[in-house]
Structures are given as structure tokens and as C-alpha cells.
N, C-alpha and C positions, 0 to 999 in steps of 0.2 A: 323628748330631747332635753339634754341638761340646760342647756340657755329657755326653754318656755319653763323648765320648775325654775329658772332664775326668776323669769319675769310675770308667773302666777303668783301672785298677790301683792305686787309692785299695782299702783297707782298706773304705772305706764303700761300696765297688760292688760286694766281692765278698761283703757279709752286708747289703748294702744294698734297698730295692724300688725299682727306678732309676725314679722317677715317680709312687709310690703316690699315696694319695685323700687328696679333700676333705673338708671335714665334713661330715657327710648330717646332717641330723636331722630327726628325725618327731614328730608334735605328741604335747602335752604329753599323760604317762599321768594317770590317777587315783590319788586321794591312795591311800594306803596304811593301811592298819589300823594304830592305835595300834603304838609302840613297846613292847618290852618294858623288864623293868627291866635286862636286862644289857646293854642300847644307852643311847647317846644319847635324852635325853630336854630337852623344855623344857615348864615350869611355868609360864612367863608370868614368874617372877622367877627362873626358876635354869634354867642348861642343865648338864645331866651329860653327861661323857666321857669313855671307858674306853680312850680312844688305847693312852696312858701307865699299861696293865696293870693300874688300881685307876678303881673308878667316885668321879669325881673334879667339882668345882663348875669348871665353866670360868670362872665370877668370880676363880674366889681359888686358879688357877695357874697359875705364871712359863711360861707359852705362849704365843703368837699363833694363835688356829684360830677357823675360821669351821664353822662345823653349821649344818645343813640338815636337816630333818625329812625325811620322806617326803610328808606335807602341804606342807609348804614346796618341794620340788622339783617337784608337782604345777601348785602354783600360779606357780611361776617360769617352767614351760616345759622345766624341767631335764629329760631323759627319757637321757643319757647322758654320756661324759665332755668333749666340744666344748661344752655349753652351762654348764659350772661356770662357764667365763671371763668369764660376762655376768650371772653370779649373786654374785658376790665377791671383792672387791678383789687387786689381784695375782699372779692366777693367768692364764696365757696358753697356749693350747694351739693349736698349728699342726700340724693332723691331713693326712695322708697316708692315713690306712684301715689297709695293714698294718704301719704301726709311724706314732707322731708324736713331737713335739716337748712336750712336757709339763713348761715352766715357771713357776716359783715366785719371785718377784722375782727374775727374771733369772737364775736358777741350777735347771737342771734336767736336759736334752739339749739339746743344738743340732749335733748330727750323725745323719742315718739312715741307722742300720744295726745288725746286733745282737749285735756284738761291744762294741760302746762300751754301758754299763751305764746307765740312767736315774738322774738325779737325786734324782728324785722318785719313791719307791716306791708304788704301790696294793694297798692290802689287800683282799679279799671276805673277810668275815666271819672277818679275823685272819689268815689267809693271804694271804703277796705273790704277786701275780699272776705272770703272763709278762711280762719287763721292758721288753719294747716294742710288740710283735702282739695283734692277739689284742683291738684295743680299744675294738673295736666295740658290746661288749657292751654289751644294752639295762638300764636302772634298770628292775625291775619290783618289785613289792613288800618297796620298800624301808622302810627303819624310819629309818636316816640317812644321811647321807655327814659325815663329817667331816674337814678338810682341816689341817693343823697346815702351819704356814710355817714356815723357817725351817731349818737343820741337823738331823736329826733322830740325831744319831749313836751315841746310845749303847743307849735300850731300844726304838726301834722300828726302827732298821735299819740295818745296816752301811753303805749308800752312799745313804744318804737325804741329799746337801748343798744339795735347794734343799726339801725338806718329805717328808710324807707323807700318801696320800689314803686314810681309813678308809670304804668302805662297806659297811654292815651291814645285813644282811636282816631281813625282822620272825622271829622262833625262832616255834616253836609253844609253845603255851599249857596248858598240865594244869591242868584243871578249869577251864578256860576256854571251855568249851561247845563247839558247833559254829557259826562264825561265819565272816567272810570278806567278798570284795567282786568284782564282775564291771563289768568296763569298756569300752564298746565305742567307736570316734572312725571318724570317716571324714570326710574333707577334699580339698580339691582335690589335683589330680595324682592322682584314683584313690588316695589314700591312705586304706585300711580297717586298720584293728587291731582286737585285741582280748588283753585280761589281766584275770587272777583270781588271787586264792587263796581255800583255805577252809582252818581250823583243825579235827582231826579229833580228838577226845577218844577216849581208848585205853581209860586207865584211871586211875587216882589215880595214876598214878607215868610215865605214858608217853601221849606225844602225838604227833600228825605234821602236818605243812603241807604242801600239794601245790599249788605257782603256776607258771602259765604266761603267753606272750607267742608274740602273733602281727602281724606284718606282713606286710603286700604296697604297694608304692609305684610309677607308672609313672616314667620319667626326669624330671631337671629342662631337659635339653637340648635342643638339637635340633643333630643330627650331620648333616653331607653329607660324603660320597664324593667320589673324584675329578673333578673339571668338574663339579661341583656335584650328580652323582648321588647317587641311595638310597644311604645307609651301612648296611648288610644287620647287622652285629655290635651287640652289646650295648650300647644308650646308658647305662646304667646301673637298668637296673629292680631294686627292691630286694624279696626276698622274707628273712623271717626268722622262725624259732621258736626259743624258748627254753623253760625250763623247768626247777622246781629239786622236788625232794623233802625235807624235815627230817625227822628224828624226836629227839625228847628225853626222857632217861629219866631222872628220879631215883628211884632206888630207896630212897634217905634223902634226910632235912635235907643231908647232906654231903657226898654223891656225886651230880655231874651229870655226862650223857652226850650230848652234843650232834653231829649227823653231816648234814650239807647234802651233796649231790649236784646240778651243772648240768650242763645240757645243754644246747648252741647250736648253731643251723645258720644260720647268716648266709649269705645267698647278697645280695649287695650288690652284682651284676651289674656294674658297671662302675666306675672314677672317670676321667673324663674328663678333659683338662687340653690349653691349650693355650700356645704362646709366649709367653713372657712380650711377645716385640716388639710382639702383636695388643692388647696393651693401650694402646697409643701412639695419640694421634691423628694423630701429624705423627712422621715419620722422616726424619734422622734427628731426634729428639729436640732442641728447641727451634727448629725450625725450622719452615716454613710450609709444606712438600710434603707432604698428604696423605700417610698409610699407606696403602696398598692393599689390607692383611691388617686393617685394626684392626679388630673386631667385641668385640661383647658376651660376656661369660664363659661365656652359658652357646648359644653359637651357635658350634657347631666343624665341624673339618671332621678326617675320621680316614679312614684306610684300612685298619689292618690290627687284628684281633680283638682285644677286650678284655672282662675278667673278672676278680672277687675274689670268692672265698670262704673262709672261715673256717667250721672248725666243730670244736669241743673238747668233751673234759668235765673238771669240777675235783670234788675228793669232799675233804671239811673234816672231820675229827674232832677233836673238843673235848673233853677230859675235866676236869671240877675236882673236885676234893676237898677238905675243909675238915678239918683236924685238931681235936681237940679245945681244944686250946690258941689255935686263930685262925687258925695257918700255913694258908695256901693252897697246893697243889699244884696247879701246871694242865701239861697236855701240848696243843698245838694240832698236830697233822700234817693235811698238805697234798699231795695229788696231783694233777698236772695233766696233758693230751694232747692236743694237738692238733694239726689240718694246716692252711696256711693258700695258697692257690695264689693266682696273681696271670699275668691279659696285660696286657700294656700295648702301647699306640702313642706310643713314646717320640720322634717327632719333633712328637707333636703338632700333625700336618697331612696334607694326601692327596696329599700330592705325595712324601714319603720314602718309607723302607722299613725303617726302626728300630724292633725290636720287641724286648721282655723279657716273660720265661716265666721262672717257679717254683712246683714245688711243696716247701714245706719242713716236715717237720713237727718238734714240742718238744715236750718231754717233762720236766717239771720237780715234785721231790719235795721239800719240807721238814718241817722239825721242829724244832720250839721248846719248850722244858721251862722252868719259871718255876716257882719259889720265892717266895711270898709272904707278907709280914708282915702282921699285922691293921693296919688302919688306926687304931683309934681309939686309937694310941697316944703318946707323946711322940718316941720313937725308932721310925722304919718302917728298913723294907730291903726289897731284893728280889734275887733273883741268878735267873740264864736263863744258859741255855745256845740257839746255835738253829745249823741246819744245812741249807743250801740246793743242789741237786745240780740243774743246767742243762743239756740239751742238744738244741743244734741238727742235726737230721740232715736237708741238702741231698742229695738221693735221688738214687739210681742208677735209669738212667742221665745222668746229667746234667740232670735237672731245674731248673734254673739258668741261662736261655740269652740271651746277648745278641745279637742278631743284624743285622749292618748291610751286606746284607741278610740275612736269615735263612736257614737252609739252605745259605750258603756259607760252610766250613770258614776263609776269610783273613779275613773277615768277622766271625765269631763268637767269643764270650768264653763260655765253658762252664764249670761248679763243682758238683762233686760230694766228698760224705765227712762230716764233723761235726765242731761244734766245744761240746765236753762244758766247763763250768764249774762250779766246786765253790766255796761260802764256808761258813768256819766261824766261829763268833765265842764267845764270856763275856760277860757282861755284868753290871754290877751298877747298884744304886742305893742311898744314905744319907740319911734324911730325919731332921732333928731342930728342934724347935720348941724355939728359943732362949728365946723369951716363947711366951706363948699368943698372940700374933700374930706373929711372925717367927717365920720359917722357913728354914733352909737345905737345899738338897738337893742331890746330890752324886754324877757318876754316870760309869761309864767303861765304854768296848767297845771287847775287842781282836777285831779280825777279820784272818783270812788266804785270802786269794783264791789261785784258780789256772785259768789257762784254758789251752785247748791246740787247736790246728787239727791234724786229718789230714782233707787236702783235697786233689782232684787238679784242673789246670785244663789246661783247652784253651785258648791265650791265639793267636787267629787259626791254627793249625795245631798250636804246640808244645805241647808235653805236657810241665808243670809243677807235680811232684809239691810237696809242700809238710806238714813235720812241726814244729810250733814248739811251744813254750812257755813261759810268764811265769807268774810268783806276784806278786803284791802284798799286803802288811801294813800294819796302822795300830794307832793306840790314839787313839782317841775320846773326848771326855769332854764333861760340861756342869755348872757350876757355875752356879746359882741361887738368887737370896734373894728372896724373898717377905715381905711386911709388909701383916696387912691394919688397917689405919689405922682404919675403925670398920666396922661392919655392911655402910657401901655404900661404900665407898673403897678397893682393893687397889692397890697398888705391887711393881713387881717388876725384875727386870734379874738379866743372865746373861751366862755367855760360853760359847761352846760350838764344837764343833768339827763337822764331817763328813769319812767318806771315800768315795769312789769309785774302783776298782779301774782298774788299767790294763787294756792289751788286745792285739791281735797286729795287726800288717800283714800281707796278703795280698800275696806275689810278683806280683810285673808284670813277670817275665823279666830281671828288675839283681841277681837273689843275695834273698839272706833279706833284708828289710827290718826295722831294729830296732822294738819293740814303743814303743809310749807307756805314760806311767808313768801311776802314780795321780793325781787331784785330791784336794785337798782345800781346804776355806774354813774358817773361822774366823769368827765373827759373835758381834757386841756387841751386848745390847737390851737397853733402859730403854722400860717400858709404865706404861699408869694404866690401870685398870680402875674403874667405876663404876653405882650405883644410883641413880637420881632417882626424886622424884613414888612413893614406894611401892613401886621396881620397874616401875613401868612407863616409864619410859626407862632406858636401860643403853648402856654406851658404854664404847669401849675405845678408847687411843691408845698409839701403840707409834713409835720410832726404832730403826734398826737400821743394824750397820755393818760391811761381810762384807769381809775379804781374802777373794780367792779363786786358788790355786797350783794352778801346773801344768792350767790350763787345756785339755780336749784340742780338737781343732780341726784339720780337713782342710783343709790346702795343696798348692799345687805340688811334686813332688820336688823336695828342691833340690837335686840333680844334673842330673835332668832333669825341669822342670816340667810339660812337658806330661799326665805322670803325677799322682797325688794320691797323698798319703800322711799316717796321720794322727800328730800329734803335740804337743806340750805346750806352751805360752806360755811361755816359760823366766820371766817375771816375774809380778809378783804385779798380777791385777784387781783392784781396787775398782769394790764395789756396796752404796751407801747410799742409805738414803730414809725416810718417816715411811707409814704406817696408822692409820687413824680409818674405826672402824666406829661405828654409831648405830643402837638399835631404838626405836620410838615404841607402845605399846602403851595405846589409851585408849579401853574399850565396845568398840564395833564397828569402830573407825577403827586401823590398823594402817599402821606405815610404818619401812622400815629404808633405809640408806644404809652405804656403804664406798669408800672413795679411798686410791689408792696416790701415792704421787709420789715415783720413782728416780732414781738418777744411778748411770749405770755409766762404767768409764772404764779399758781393757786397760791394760797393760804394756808397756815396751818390745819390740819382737818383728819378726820380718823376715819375710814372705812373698810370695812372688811367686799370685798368683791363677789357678788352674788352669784357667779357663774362655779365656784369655787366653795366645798363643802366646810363650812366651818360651824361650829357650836358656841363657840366662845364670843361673851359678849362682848361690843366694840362702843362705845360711844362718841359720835361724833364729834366734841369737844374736847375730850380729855383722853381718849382710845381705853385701857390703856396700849401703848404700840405691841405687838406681840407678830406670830409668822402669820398670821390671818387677819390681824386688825393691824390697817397698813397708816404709814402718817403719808399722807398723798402733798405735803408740805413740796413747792417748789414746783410738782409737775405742769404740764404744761395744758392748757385749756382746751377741749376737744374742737374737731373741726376748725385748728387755727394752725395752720400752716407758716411757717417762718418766712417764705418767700413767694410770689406770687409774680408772673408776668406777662404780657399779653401784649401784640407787634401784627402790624398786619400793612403791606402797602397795596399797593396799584395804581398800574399807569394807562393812561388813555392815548391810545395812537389814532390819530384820524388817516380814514381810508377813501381817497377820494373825496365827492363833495359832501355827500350824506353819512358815509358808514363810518362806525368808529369800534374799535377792539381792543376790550382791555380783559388785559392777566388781571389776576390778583391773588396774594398769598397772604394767610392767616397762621399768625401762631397763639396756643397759651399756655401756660406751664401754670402748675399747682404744687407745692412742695410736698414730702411727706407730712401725713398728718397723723394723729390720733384719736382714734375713735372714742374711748372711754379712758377716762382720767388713773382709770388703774396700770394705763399703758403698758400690757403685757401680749409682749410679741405671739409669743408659745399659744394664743388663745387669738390670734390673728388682730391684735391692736392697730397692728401700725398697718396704715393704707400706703401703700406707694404711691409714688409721682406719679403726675399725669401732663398729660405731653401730644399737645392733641394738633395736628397742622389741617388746615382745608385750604382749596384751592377750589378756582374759579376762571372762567375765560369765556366773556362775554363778547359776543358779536349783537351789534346794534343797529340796524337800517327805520329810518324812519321813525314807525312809531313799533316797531319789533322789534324784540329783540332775544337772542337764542345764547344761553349760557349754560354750557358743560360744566360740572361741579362734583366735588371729593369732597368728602368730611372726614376727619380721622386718618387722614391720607396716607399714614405710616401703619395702620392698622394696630391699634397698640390694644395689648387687650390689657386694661386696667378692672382692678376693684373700685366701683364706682362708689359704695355704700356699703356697710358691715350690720348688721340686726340679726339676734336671737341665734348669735354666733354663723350667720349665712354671709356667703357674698354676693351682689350684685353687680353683673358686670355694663363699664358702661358702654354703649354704644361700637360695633366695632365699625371697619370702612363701609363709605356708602358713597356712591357715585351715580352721576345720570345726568339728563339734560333736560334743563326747564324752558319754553317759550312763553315770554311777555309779550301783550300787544295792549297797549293804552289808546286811551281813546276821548 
């Protein structure tokens, strides 16, 4: 297929899933048991947030984040990470299955593969996940998600430059009874689940939570074979279990010991994907000839086996101590393991014979030490230390296989060996309250990266060893001033920085290819934070204004294009725009809102488009411009949509003495985007809008409660993701009825 000779010997083909998945998602779970007090919480007039290391009033600090209850993701339909995008403002995520795209006003990833470092870090209960894979995992008894936008560089993460995603499981409960909740949904497509937890009281000093999560889903497809025959392999049937265990011990007022354990077995059978050309009604493209291939997203035609699975476990120990004096001591360590195997039918039809195999498994340990001051005082600080140890091992024997056709050695691209990464960083923070309402705070992190490939490749016959290595360094900071103006009025503005680490090229038989460097942005924001009506409207507006340097981004060799290689924007992006969120809280009537509205805009820069045969050399720097080496000056930043918006109410009728019934309706809109910075329609660039409504209608008696539920309610069939010129479609309607019973 001409998109895999694009991306055979691109850096991003050999830690790449040349073709992974769409976003799957399965209807909405049930709400979740209250929060505890060391999560995120909302009061109806105050949301607390522990991102930023101290439990803190999202009113009244110099942040942009959006929080989500576990009730609130309930009721949105939110059940994992592809449906955040339709729950709050500028966040976009163009999923693939084993690794995606997971942007933050237009700063995040926008290359797949797992040597290039995500933008956008996720946490599970304080711990960064796996920074690309592995991200499938379902919401189950959750307590919050909280999303901070923006740079996050100094105390939540080394290469956080387009945000950070916090989600936080409900802890167990000492002297909180035995209590819990069981969930069961079943919907069309054969889709059945089921998820629980219970709270299990120990003793006065020690408790445990034991929750689990089950799926089974038939395909959204229908696949035909060659001449329109049975396609015999996996359309995509999804079966999944999960499952976590806590226990928490305090033995004093000032010793806690907090230790989560997951377990996941996603078996997500297939992600099907076909030409981008079959989207076309007329080819070529504005013309009046019929396609002959055009069909619907989810009407394919495949020949050869396909399959993904994922299955990890991650174990979180938490320890804090309180001094007598107030200092906080916390230790958070983090283990993680998992393998993630992947087939594909990389032409995307029954007429080739392009297929990719991998199994890869990672292995990733950190640890974080933090130092903290009491809060209630005029002067805070905080200092950390944290330590992240990455590695990918692509299995022997060659577990990594591209094959066109497969089983022919001229044919095949083969990758075997491991690529271990290690970051270490300092960190501090300065808080001091100039008046009883301003505030400055004050905060810096040095980090030092190093990654290294021992890899051996079969590149169509040759045998091409391969031993590299690159460090990258930064220093991080964010200045902010905070002024809160009266009880319901805060103002605030910052500047701050992000880094992101560079990474290695993988040989395509031209000699070592040099490494790309680090990114990094810089971002300006002026917010207003506010209280109306008592607290019951609250509203936040925020402008913000990011250089973004050293852009990395997969082009043509420029020696020889037909190859891919990846490397840095030599000039500086701009990405500006404003945020306005709104919550409406009055009796039983509930209603929030959020709008993003961006303007991105590259740097001068030369690339020739790998998908695209060209000879002529291109230099990134200097081009020269010619009809193959394009100056990409001005265009606009991938996966960064101009417009962003998301609205959802419902209202609570009481029925009688006990029963209560509430509608509810979800909307979110996503603007057109573009996929690759060469932004060429003719070759399926431009994603269209998406435009997703769900709806909801709960009946609640007691401690039951039975809620009817749509997702995608208009049935839209969208291009959810674009790779190795495929498309993946997202999610089409799904409906059914779930019953909660708490306990």
C-alpha cells in the first residue's frame, strides 16, 4: 500500500501500529459512589482539586481544568478516554486503539508511534500511565477525571506541553460501612456489561474496595472477502474484563497507606479501517464519475486476519505522612506491565495483501517524593523529586512484521530488540499571599531525558543492526498571579512553559539517521473566574497564547523522500484562542456549557509529503520550494480544530414521595480538522465535523435506579481517525437500558 512505503523507514513505522483503531465505545456505565475527600469533589458552589499536589478551590486557582465527577461521566455517556472530547471544551482525541492522538488546544501528539513522547500526560490515581498504548482502558468506579489544559511543566509533569488528564478512583472508606453499587446495561449490537464495587470495612485503621468491569459487544461492521465472499477473521467483536483491588490503612491521624492494583484484559477483536478513497462519492474528486469503491464506514471489504489485544496490570502505592508541624511527606510509586498485540489488513481491501503483526510488551516504573507545606499559611512551598523508567521490548523473534506480501523475505519490514527510556526531574513551587487576596506563585522543573534503541531490522532481506542514543534537558517554570476580587470574582494570568523530550530515527538502510530534538511551548493566559445567583451559576473565561518550538512531525526524507523521517519545525507555531465554560445549577434543572475557539498557524518550514513520489531534495529549512517541496508556512496545526463545543442539561422531576425521573440531553461538536500538516484533501486530509448527541432517561426508586440511554443518537457516521491513508470510523448509535442498585 503507498501510505506503508510512506511510512517504512519513518521513525514512526518502526514504533509505529501502521493502521491501529477507531474509537469503540460502549454505553454509558453507572454513576459511581460518592468521592472521597482526597479526590475531586463538587458542592454545588465549590469543586476541589488535588492535580497541583494540595487539595485546592478550582474557583480561586490560576488553572484552566475541566472536572468531571464520576456521576457526571455517568450521566454524559463518558465510559472512557474517546468520549472526554464530547464532554469539554478543547480537548480532541483521534483514537487508533493501540496508541492515539490525545490533544489539548492543539498541543498534544500528532504522530503514531512510541518513541515520540505524548503531550498530554494521564494520570490513574497519581501515577502517569503508559504514554501512548494501553488506552483503552474502561472508566469504572470512578470518583473523577480532571483535565487541566494548558503546559503543565513544572509539578505535574516533565513533557506535559498541551495539559494533563487526572483520573481518580473512589479510595476505600474506614468506618464507612459496607456499601457499594452493582450495574448491569445491555444494548443493541449484543452489547451486555456489567460493573460493581463494594467498600469492605477491616477495622478502625484499615479498609479495602474490590471493583470490577465486564464487556462483551458483537461488531459495528459488516466485512466481505474477496468477490464479495464470507470474510472468515475477526470483524471486531469486543470482549473485556477489568478489575482493581485497594486497601487503605491508617494506622494514625498522620500516617496513610494507600495501594490500588488493576487488572485488564481487553480483547477488542478487531479495528477495521478502510481507504480513505471509499469515502469519495465521485473520483477523481470534484468530478461527476462515480466511485466504484465508495461505501459507508462501516461496510468493508478485508482479506487477511485482524486482531487487538491489550492486557496489563498497574499496582500504585501512596504513602503520606503528616509531621507534626504540618509538612507533608508523600511517596507515590508506580508499576506498570503490559503486552499489547495488534493484525491488521493494512490495504484496507480484499483485493491486496498488506498485512502488520506485533506483539510488544512495556514495562514502566516510577516514583515521585514530594515535600509539602501546610496550606493555611501566608508563605507555601513544595519540592518533589520524580523518576520515570520506560521500556519497550519488540519481541524475539521478530514480532513486528510488515508484509507486502507477507512470508516474502523482499517483501517484509521485520523489528526486533527494545527501546528503554529513562526521565528524571526536581521540581519546586513558591506561594506567597501579597494581600489576603493576591497571590503569587512561583514554580520550576528541571528534567533530563534519555532514550536509546538496540534494535535489529530485516528491511526486505537486509539485516540492519541499529544502536543509538539521544539525551534531552530542559528547565520549566510557570509564573502566576491570582487576585481574588470579592467572594465570587477571581482573576488570574500566567506564563509558563512545557517540555517534551526528543527521540531516535530508525535506519531505512541511508546510515544512522539524526534524532529530533525536544519541543517545547510557552503559553500566556489571562482568566476570570466567577459566582452568580448564590453559586448557582459559576463560569470561567480564559485567553491563552502558546509559541510552540521545535515542532516534531514526520516528513519525506529529504534526501530521499520516498522514505519518512521524523523531525522538528525549525520555526516557531502559534496557537491562540479563548475558553468559556458555564454551569446553571437551580432545584432540579441543571445545565453546563463550554466553547473553545483556536487559531493555529506553523512556521516557516519545507516538506516534501511522503505519501507523494518525489526525487527531489527538500530541506527543511531552506526547501528549496518547488511542486514537491512544499513551504507548509502558515498552515494550520494537526488535530486542532477552530471550534470546539459541548452542552448537556437535565432536569429532576420528583414523583411522589420516593421516585424521581430525569431526561437528560448531551451534545458535542468538534470542528473540521486536519490530519497532516500537508493538508491535502485529494489524499483524505480534512476530517469532518463531528456532532455527537446522547440522551438519557432515568427512573430512580430508592436505592434503583433504571435508565434508558442513546449514544450518537443522530447516528452520524463520522471519520473518527485517519492513518497510513485508512479511515477509522467512530462509534455509530447505541442504545439500551442500564439498572443501578447501590447499596
Amino acid at each position: 500500500m503507498k501510505a506503508c512505503a510512506y511510512l517504512l523507514g519513518a521513525s514512526a513505522l518502526a514504533f509505529a501500529w501502521c493502521g491501529t483503531a477507531a474509537a469503540q465505545t460502549t454505553p454509558p456505565p453507572a454513576a459511581s459512589s460518592a468521592p472521597t475527600d482526597s479526590q475531586a469533589t463538587d458542592t454545588g458552589t465549590e469543586v476541589v482539586v488535588t492535580a497541583q499536589r494540595r487539595t485546592e478551590n478550582l474557583m480561586r486557582t490560576a488553572i484552566s481544568a475541566s472536572v468531571l465527577s464520576g456521576t457526571d461521566l455517568a450521566n454524559k455517556g463518558v465510559v472512557n478516554v474517546d468520549a472526554l472530547q464530547f464532554a469539554m471544551p478543547s480537548v480532541v482525541v483521534n483514537n487508533f486503539g493501540q496508541g492515539l492522538e490525545f490533544n489539548v488546544r492543539g498541543i498534544g501528539k500528532a504522530e503514531h508511534n512510541s518513541q515520540t513522547t505524548t503531550g498530554v500526560v494521564t494520570y490513574r490515581d497519581g501515577v502517569p500511565t503508559f504514554p501512548g498504548y494501553f488506552q483503552e482502558e474502561p472508566y469504572f468506579d470512578i470518583a473523577n477525571v480532571q483535565v487541566l489544559r494548558g503546559p503543565q511543566g513544572t509539578i505535574v509533569g516533565q513533557n506535559a506541553t498541551g495539559g494533563a488528564v487526572f483520573v481518580n478512583t473512589n479510595d476505600p472508606v474506614i468506618n464507612g460501612g459496607t456499601h457499594g453499587y452493582f450495574n448491569a446495561n445491555y444494548g443493541n449490537y449484543n452489547d451486555a456489561g456489567a460493573q460493581g464495587a463494594i467498600n469492605i470495612p477491616v477495622s478502625d485503621t484499615f479498609a479495602a474496595r474490590v471493583a470490577f468491569y465486564g464487556e462483551r459487544r458483537d461488531s459495528f461492521y459488516h466485512i466481505t472477502g474477496p468477490g464479495g465472499a464470507a470474510y472468515t477473521g475477526n470483524k471486531g467483536k469486543v470482549g473485556m474484563v477489568a478489575g482493581r483491588i485497594s486497601f487503605l490503612w491508617k494506622p494514625s491521624s498522620q500516617l496513610s497507606i494507600l495501594s490500588k492494583t488493576d487488572f485488564d484484559y481487553l480483547d477488542l477483536g478487531a479495528y477495521p479501517a478502510d481507504p480513505y478513497s471509499d469515502r469519495f462519492p465521485f473520483l477523481p474528486v470534484g468530478s461527476t464519475t462515480p466511485n466504484p469503491n465508495y461505501r459507508d464506514l462501516f461496510n468493508l471489504t478485508a482479506n487477511s486476519p485482524q486482531a487487538a489485544r491489550d492486557k496489563f496490570v498497574r499496582t500504585v502505592l501512596k504513602i503520606d505522612y503528616e509531621l507534626d508541624s504540618g509538612i507533608k511527606l508523600r511517596s507515590i510509586t508506580g508499576f506498570q506491565n503490559g503486552n499489547t498485540t495488534y493484525t491488521a489488513d493494512l490495504d484496507g481491501n480484499a483485493t491486496g495483501a498488506s498485512t502488520f503483526f506485533d506483539s510488544v510488551t512495556e514495562t514502566q516504573l516510577s516514583q515521585e517524593f514530594n515535600i509539602i507545606s501546610p496550606d493555611n499559611q501566608r508563605f507555601t512551598w513544595l519540592l518533589g523529586g520524580f523518576g520515570l523508567w520506560d521500556t519497550y521490548y519488540f519481541l524475539n523473534p521478530y514480532q513486528f512484521v510488515i508484509g507486502t506480501p507477507p512470508g516474502t523475505p523482499a517483501g517484509e519490514y521485520k523489528l526486533q530488540g527494545r527501546n528503554p527510556t529513562r526521565s528524571l526531574a526536581l521540581f519546586g513551587q513558591l506561594g506567597f499571599k501579597i494581600t489576603p487576596s493576591l497571590k503569587l506563585d512561583v514554580g520550576g522543573r528541571y528534567t533530563t531525558s534519555r532514550t536509546k534503541n538496540v534494535v535489529d531490522i530485516l528491511q526486505y532481506g537486509t539485516y540492519i543492526p541499529a544502536v543509538q542514543n539521544d539525551t534531552s534537558h530542559d528547565f520549566s517554570y510557570k509564573v502566576s498571579l491570582g487576585w481574588a476580587v470579592n467572594p465570587n470574582q477571581y482573576l488570574y494570568g500566567f506564563v509558563a512553559t512545557g517540555f517534551r523530550p526528543g527521540g531516535l530515527n530508525v535506519p531505512v538502510g541511508l546510515g544512522l539517521p539524526a534524532p529530533f530534538g525536544p519541543e517545547k511551548v510557552r503559553s500566556y493566559e489571562l482568566g476570570w473566574k466567577a459566582n452568580f445567583a448564590g453559586g448557582h451559576i459559576r463560569t470561567t473565561i480564559d485567553g491563552f497564547y502558546n509559541d510552540y518550538r521545535n515542532f516534531q512531525v514526520i516528513i519525506g526524507y529529504p534526501a530521499v523522500p520516498v522514505f519518512g523521517i521524523e523531525v522538528n519545525v525549525p520555526n516557531t507555531t502559534k496557537i491562540y484562542g479563548f475558553e468559556a465554560d458555564a454551569e446553571f445549577k437551580f432545584g432540579g434543572f441543571s445545565f453546563d456549557a463550554g466553547i473553545n475557539v483556536l487559531h493555529s498557524q506553523l512556521g516557516q518550514f519545507y516538506a516534501t509529503d511522503p505519501r507523494i513520489a518525489a526525487l527531489a531534495a527538500c530541506d527543511p529549512a531552506t526547501g528549496p520550494a518547488s511542486a514537491s517541496c512544499l513551504n507548509l508556512k502558515g498552515r494550520e496545526q494537526t488535530y486542532a480544530p477552530n471550534f470546539t463545543f459541548n452542552a448537556s442539561v437535565q432536569y429532576e422531576f420528583a414523583v411522589g414521595a420516593s421516585d424521581k425521573v430525569t431526561p437528560r440531553v448531551s451534545y458535542g461538536h468538534i470542528a473540521p480538522q486536519w490530519a497532516t500538516l500537508f493538508e491535502n484533501p485529494l489524499l483524505g486530509d480534512r476530517l469532518g465535523d463531528r456532532n455527537i448527541v446522547s440522551a438519557q432517561l432515568a427512573w430512580s426508586h430508592g436505592s434503583w435506579t433504571a435508565t434508558a440511554y442513546a449514544t450518537n443518537l443522530t447516528n452520524q457516521h463520522y471519520v473518527a481517525a485517519m492513518q497510513s491513508s485508512l479511515d477509522f470510523a467512530g462509534p455509530p448509535r447505541q442504545y439500551g437500558i442500564k439498572v443501578l442498585k447501590t447499596f
